[in-house]
C-alpha positions as CSV (number, residue, x, y, z in Angstrom):
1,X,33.4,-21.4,168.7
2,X,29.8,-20.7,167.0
3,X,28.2,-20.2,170.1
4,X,31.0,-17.6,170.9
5,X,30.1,-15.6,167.7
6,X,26.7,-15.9,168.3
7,X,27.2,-13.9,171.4
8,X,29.3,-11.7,170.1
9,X,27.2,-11.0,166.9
10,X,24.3,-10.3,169.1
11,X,25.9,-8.0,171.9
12,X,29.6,-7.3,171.3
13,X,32.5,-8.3,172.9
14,X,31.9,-5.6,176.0
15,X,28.2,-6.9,176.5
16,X,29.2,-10.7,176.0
17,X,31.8,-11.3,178.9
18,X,29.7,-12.5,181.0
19,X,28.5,-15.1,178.5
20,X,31.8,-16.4,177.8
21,X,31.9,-18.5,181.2
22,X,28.6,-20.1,180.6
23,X,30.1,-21.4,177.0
24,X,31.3,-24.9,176.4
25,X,34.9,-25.0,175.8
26,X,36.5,-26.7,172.8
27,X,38.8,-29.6,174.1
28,X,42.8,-28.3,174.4
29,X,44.8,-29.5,171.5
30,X,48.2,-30.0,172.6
31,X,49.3,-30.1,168.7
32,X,47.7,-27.1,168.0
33,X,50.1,-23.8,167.4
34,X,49.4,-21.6,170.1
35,X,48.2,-17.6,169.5
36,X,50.9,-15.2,170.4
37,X,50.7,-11.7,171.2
38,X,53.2,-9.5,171.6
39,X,52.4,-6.1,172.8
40,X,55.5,-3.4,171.9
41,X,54.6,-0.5,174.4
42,X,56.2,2.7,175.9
43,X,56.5,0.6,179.3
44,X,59.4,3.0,180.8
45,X,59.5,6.8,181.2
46,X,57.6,9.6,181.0
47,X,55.1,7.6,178.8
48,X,55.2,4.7,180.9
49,X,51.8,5.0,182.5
50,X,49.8,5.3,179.3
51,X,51.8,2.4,178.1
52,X,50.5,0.5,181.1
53,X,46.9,1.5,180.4
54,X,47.2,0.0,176.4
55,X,48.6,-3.2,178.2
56,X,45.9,-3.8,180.6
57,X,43.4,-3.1,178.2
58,X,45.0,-6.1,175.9
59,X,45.7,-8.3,178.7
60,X,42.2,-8.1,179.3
61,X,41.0,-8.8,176.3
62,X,43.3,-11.7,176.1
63,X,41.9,-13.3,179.4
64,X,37.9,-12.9,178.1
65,X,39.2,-15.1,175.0
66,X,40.8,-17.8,177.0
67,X,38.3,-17.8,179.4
68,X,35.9,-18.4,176.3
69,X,38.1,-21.1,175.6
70,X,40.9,-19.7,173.4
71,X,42.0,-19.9,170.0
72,X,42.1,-23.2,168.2
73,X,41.7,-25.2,172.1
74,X,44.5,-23.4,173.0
75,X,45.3,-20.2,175.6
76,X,46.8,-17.4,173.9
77,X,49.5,-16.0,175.0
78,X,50.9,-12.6,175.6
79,X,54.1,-11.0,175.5
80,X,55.0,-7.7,177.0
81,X,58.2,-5.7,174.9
82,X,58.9,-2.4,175.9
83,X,59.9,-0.2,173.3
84,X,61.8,2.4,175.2
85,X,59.5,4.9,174.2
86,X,61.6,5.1,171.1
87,X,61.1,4.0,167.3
88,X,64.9,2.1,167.4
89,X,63.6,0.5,170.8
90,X,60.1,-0.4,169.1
91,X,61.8,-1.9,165.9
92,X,64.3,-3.7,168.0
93,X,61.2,-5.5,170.1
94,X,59.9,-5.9,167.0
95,X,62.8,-8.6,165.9
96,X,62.4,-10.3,169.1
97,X,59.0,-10.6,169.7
98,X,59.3,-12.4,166.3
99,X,62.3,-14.5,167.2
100,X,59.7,-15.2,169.9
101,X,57.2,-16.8,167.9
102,X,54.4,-13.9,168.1
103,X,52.4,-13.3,165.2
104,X,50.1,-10.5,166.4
105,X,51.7,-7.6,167.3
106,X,49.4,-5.5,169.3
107,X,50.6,-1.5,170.7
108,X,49.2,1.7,170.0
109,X,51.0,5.2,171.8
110,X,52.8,7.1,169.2
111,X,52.0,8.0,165.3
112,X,55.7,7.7,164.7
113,X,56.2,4.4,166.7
114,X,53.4,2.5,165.5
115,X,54.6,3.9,161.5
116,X,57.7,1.8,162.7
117,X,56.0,-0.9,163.4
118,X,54.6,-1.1,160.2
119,X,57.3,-0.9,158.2
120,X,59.1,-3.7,159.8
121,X,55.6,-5.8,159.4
122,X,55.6,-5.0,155.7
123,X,59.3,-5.9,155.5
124,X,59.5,-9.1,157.5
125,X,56.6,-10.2,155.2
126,X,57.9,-9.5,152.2
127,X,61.0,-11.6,153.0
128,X,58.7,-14.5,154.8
129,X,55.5,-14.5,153.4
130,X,55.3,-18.0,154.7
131,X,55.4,-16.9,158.4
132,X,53.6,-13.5,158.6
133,X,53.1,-11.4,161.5
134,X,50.2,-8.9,161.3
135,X,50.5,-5.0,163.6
136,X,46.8,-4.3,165.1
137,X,47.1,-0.7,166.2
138,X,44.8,-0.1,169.0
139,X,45.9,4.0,169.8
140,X,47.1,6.1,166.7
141,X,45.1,8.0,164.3
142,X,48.0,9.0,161.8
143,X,46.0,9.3,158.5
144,X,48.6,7.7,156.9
145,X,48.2,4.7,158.1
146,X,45.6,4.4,156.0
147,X,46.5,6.0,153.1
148,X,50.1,5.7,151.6
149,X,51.2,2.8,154.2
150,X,48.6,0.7,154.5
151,X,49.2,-2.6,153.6
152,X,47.3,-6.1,154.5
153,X,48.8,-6.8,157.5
154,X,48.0,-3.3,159.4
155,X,44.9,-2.5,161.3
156,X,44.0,0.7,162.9
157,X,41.2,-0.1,165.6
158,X,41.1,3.7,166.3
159,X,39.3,7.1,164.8
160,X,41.4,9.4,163.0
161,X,41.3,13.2,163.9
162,X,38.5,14.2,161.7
163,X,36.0,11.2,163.2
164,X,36.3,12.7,166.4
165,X,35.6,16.6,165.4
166,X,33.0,15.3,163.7
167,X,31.6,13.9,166.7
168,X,31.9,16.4,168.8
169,X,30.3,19.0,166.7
170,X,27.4,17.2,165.9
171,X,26.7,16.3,169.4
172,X,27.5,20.0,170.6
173,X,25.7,21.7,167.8
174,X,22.7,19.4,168.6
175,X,22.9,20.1,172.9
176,X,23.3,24.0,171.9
177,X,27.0,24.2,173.5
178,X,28.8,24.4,170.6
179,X,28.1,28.3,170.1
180,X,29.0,29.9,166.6
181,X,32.8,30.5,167.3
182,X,35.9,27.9,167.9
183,X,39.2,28.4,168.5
184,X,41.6,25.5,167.5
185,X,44.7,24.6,169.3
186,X,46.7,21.7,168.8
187,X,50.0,20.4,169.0
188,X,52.8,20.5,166.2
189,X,52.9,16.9,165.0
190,X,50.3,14.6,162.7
191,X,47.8,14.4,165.2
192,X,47.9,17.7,166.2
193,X,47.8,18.7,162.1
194,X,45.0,16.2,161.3
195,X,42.9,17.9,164.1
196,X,43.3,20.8,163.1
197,X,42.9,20.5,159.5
198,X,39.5,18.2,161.0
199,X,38.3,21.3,162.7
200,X,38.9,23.5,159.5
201,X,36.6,20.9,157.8
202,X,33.7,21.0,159.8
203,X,33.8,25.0,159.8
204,X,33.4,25.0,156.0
205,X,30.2,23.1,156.0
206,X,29.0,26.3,157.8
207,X,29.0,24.5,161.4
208,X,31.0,27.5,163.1
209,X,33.4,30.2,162.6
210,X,36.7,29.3,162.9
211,X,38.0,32.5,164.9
212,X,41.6,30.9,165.6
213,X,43.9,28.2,164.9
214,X,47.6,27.8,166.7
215,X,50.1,24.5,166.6
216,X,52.4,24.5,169.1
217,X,55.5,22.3,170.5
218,X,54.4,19.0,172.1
219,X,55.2,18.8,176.0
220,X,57.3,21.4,175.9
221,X,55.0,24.8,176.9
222,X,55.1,25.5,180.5
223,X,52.7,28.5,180.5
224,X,49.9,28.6,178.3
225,X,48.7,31.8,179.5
226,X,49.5,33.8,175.9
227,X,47.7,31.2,174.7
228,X,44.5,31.8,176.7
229,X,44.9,35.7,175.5
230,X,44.2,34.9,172.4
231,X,41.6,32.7,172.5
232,X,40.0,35.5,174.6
233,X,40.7,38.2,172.3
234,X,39.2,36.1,169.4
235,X,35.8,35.6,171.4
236,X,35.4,32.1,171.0
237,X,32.9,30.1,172.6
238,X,34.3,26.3,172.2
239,X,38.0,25.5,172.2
240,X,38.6,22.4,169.9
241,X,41.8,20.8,171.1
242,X,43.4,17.0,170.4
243,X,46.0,17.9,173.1
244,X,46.5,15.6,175.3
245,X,49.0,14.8,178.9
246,X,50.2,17.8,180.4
247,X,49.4,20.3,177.2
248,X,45.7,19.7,177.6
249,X,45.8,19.8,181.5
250,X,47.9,23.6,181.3
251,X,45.7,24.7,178.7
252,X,42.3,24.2,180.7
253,X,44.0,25.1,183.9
254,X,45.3,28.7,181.7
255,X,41.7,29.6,180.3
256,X,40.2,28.8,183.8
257,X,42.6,31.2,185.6
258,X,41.9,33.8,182.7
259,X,38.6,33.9,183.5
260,X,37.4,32.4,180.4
261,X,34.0,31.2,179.8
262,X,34.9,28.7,177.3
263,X,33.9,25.0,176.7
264,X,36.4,22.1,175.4
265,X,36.1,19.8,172.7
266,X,38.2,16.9,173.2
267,X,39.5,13.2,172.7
268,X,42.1,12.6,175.5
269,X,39.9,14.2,178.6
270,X,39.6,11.2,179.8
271,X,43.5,10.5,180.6
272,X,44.1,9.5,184.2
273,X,44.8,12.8,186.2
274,X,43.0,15.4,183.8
275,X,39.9,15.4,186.0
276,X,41.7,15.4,189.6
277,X,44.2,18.2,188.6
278,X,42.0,20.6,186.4
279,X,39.1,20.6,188.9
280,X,36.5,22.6,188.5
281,X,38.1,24.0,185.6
282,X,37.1,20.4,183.5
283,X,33.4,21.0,184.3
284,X,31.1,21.1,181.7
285,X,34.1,20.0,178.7
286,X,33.4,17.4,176.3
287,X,35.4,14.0,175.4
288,X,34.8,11.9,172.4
289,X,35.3,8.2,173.0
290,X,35.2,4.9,171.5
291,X,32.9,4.2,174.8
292,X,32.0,5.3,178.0
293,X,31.6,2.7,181.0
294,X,27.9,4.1,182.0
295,X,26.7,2.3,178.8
296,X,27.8,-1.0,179.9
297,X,28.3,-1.3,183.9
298,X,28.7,-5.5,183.5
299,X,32.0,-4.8,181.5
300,X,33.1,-1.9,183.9
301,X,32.8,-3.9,187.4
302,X,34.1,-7.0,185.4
303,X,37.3,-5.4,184.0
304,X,37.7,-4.0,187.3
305,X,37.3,-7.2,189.3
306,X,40.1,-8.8,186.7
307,X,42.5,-5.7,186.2
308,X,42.1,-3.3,189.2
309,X,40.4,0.2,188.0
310,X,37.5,0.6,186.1
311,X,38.7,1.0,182.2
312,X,39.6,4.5,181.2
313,X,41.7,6.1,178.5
314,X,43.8,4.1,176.6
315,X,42.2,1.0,178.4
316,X,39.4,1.3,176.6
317,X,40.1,1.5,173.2
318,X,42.7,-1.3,173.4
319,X,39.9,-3.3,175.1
320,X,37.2,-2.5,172.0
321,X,39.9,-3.4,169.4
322,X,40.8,-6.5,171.1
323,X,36.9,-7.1,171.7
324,X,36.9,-7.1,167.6
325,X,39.8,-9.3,167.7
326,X,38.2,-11.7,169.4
327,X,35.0,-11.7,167.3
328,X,37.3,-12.6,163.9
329,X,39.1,-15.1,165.7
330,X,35.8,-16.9,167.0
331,X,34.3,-16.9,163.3
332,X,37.4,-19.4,162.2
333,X,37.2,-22.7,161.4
334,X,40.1,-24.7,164.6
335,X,43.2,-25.7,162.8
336,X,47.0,-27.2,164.0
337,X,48.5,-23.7,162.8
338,X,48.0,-20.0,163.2
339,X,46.8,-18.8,159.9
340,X,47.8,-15.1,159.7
341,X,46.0,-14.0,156.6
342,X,42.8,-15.7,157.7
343,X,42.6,-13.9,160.5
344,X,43.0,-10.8,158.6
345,X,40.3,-11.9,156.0
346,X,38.5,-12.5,159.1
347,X,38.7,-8.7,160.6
348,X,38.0,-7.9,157.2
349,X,34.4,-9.2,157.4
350,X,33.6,-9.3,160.9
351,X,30.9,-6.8,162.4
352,X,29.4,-6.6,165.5
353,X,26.7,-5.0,167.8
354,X,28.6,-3.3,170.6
355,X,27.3,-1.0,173.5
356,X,28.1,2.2,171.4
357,X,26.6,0.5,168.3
358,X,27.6,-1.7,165.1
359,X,31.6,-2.0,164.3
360,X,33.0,-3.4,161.2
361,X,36.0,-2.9,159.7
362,X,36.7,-1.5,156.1
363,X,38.3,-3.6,153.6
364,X,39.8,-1.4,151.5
365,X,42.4,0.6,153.8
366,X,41.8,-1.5,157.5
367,X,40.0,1.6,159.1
368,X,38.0,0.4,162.1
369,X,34.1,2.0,161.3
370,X,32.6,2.6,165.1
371,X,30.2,4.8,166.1
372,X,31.5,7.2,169.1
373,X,30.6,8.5,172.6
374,X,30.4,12.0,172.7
375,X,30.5,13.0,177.0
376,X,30.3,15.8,179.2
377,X,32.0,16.2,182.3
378,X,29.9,16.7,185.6
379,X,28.3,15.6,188.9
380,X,26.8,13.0,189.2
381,X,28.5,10.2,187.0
382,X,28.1,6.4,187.9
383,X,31.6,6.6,188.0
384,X,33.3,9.5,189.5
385,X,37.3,9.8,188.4
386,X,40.5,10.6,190.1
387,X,38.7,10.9,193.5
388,X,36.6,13.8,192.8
389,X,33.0,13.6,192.4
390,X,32.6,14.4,188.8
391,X,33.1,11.6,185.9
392,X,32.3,11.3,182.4
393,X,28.4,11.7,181.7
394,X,27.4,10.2,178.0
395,X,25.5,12.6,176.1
396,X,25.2,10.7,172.8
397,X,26.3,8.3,170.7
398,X,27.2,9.0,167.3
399,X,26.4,6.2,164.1
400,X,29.5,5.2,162.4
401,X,27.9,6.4,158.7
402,X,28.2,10.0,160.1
403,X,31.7,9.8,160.6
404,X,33.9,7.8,158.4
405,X,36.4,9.6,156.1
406,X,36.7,8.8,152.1
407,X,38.8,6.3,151.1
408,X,42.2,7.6,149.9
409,X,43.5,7.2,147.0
410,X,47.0,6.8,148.0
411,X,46.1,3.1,149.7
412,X,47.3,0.6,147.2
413,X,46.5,-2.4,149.2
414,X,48.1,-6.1,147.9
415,X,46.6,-8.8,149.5
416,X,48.3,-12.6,149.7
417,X,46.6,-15.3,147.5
């Protein structure tokens, strides 16, 4: 296992795949408790498909540490729950994935699922703290994840709201684009809040004016056209937006058939379908990401040889976290049983060099610190998207230190002896 976190050390988990076949596996040990992960994802209805993306990512990840010779000689395993797309559905997966023998639980679509799926990781615990399970959230940026419930066994392996704004403008600012007025829509829930309140933030420190903010019902607006009024009427030049799904793809489609000569600022851009349904209306927008594919073409042909598409969306981040995963799990000692909390203490201290720069993980509150990849859509792109011949150019990347958030000082984090 050395040799696997020397790789990883020196490239990251996207830049080491290809290593991993030329590594020399540890013998099986048929004694040895096998890993289990259990992924709890919206696997049915209307979220289904980005459910499906979250999975692949994971299931790839999974196969890149088997084929690297597993965890403690032995494959780990995955476990695929759906959740219903509900929080009683997600808690109910939860009790059987545990029944199951899992002791990673793995998802992340939904602030209000994944707070679920806390809870009842902090519970069980509490009642069997000699069989722990441990929730690695791969998707959700709900501040309060890390503030008042965090806990030890919860990891966010995602930016919140604010990391991403942050991006954006810097990049933005720095290509000229960003011009001196932003309008910020978003939807009605924590995200939506958090990104606003993220946007608010950056125009105090004298970045832009802040000419308009609206929250609005999520997947519920039809016709976003009075909304395209009034960014017009407020003369902004960027529109800074954490929509996502069909509220981002009416909103672009409603300032482009307004007439508006407006840029986006985004985070979910990149969802399957945006690109092929807005059009030329998408030209020119921006997306922040954990990464971009053009940075590392081995891992984009490789995860398309193993899963089908190149990685896009929520692919990709589930693929970074579990990427990070697999860098704690190769820096421990092999054992007969599945330590939970060392592999907790593990993320804790693990860092590593990956193609959009060094990743660690904070201590005090479980916030993944990455950089991010701030890019533009246009012609040209190594990898053109939903059959059109525009894709996601990278612009820049942006160092972690100019993004993470304070520690908050409602995170009262316990951890076991």
């Amino acid at each position: 296992m050395a040799n696997v976190q020397a790789a990883l050390s020196r490239r990251g988990f996207l830049g080491a795949i290809l290593t991993f076949a030329c590594i020399t596996r540890v013998p099986a040990s048929q004694s040895a408790e096998p890993l289990k992960i259990a992924v709890i994802e919206s696997l049915s209805g209307p979220q289904a498909s980005s459910g499906m993306l979250f999975l692949n990512g994971i299931e790839y990840g999974r196969r890149k540490i088997n084929q690297a010779g597993g965890f403690n000689g032995r494959n780990v395993e995955l476990i695929s729950y759906d959740n219903g797309g509900t929080s009683s559905g997600a808690s109910s997966r939860f009790q059987q994935a545990v029944s199951d023998g899992c002791q990673l639980i793995v998802m992340g679509s939904s602030s209000a699922i994944v707070a679920q799926l806390s809870e009842d990781t902090r519970k069980h615990n509490l009642r069997n703290p000699d069989r722990p399970v441990m929730l690695i959230n791969v998707g959700s940026g709900a501040l309060a994840m890390t503030g008042e419930r965090c806990h030890f066994h919860n990891f966010r392996m995602f930016p919140i709201a604010s990391m991403s704004v942050a991006a954006l403008t810097r990049v933005m600012r720095d290509e000229g684009t960003l011009g001196s007025k932003v309008f910020a829509i978003n939807q009605d829930y924590s995200w939506g809040q958090e990104f606003e309140a993220g946007v608010k933030a950056q125009s105090a420190k004298g970045d832009f004016e802040l000419v308009g903010a609206v929250l609005h019902d999520v997947n519920r607006i039809q016709d976003f056209a009075p909304y395209a009024s009034r960014i017009k009427a407020s003369g902004a030049d960027t529109v800074m937006t954490g929509n996502w799904s069909n509220d981002l793809l009416l909103l672009m489609k409603a300032c482009a058939d307004a007439s508006l000569n407006v840029r986006f600022a985004t985070c979910f851009l990149d969802q399957p379908g945006n690109i092929g349904n807005a059009g030329l209306a998408a030209e020119g927008h921006y997306v922040a990401t954990l990464s971009n594919c053009e940075l590392n073409p081995e891992f984009a042909e490789d995860f398309k040889s193993e899963m089908g598409d190149y990685p896009v969306y929520n692919a990709t981040g589930a693929t970074v976290g579990m990427g990070f995963l697999a860098a704690a799990l190769a820096s421990l000692p092999a054992g007969e049983k599945v330590d939970v909390n060392a592999i907790g203490k593990a993320m804790e201290t693990t860092q590593i060099m990956a193609d959009n720069g060094l990743q660690s993980m904070r201590a005090e509150d479980h916030q993944f610190i990455t950089p991010l990849v701030v890019s533009r859509v246009g012609r040209g792109a190594k990898y053109p998207v939903d059959g059109t011949d525009m894709g996601f150019l990278p612009v820049a990347r942006v160092p972690a230190d100019q993004l993470i958030y304070p520690l908050q000082s409602s995170c009262l984090m316990k951890r076991p002896a």
